[in-house]
C-alpha positions in Angstrom: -25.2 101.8 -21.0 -26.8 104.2 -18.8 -31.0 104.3 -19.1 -31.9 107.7 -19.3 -35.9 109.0 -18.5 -37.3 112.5 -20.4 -39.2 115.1 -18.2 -41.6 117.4 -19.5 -38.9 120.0 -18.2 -36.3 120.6 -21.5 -33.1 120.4 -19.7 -33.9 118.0 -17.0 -33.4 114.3 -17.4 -33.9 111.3 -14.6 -30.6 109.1 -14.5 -30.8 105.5 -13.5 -32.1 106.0 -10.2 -34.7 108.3 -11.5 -32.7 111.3 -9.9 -32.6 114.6 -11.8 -29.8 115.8 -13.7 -29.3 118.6 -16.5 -29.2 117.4 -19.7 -25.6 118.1 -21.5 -24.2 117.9 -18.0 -23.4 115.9 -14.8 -24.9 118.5 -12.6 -27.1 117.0 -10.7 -30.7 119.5 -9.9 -29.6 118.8 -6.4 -26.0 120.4 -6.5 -28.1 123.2 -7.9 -30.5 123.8 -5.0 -27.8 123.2 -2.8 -26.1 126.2 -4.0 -29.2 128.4 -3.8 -30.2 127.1 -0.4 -26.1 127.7 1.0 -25.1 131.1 -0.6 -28.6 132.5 -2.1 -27.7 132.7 -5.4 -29.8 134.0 -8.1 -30.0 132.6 -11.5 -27.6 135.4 -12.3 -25.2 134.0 -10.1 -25.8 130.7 -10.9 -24.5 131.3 -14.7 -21.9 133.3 -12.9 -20.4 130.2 -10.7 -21.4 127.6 -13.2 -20.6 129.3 -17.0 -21.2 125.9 -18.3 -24.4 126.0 -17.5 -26.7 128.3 -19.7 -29.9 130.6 -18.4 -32.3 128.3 -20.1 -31.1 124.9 -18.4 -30.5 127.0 -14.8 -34.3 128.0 -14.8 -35.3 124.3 -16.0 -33.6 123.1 -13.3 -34.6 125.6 -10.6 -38.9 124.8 -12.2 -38.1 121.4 -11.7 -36.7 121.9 -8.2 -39.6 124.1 -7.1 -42.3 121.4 -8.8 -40.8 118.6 -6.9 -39.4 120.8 -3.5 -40.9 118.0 -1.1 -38.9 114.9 -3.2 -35.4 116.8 -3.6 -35.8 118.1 -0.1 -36.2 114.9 1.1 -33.0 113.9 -1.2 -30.9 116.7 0.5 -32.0 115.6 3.8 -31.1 112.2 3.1 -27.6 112.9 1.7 -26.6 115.5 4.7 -27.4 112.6 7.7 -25.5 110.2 5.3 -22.3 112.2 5.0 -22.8 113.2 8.9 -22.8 109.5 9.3 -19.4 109.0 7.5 -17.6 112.2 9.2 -19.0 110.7 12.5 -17.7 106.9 11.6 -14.2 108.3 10.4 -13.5 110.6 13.2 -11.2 113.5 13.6 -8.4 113.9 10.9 -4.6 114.4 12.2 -5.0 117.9 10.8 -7.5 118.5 13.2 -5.5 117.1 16.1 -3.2 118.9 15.6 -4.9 122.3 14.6 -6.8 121.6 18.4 -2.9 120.6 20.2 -1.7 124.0 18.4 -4.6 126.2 19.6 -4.9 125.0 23.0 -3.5 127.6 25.3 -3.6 130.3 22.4 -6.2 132.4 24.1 -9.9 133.6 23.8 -10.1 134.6 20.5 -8.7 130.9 19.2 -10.4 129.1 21.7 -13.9 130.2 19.9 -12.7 129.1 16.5 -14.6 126.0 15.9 -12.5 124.2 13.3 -13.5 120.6 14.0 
């Protein structure tokens, strides 16, 4: 059984590991921010891109973001250099070789797509 902590914010719970997730949901307030911070998406938007997710627990989530910016910014910061750690460790896919073997020799305009 998974222990689940209350906020004083009406959507927001704190899993396990005391990180914040909207209630009725697996969304993590994190995936949320992440979403604002890469494509600026309003609230609007938010519903938009995420219909399962009503106004009320969007705005919960976005208060409890902006109450706690320093801990979930921290968080993301974390998780980035994490998964740049893991794309480091495993290297460059096949597809990738052979995307680079294919564009070599293509000309300017390829040579300045950075696919890898």
């Amino acid at each position: 059984m998974t222990l689940v902590t209350t906020t004083e914010y009406k959507h927001i719970l704190l899993d396990e590991h005391q990180v914040p997730f909207i209630n009725g949901t697996s969304m993590k307030v994190v995936e949320l921010v992440t979403s604002v911070q890469a494509y600026g998406w309003s609230p609007e938007e938010l519903h938009f891109q995420y219909p399962h997710l009503n106004m009320s627990q969007i705005h919960s989530a976005l208060a409890y973001y902006w109450e706690h910016k320093a801990e979930i910014d921290e968080d993301m910061k974390r998780r980035f250099e994490y998964s740049e750690k893991l794309r480091l460790e495993a290297g460059e896919s096949p597809l990738s070789k052979r995307l680079r073997k294919f564009f070599i020799g293509k000309g300017e305009a390829f040579r300045q797509i950075n696919l890898w």
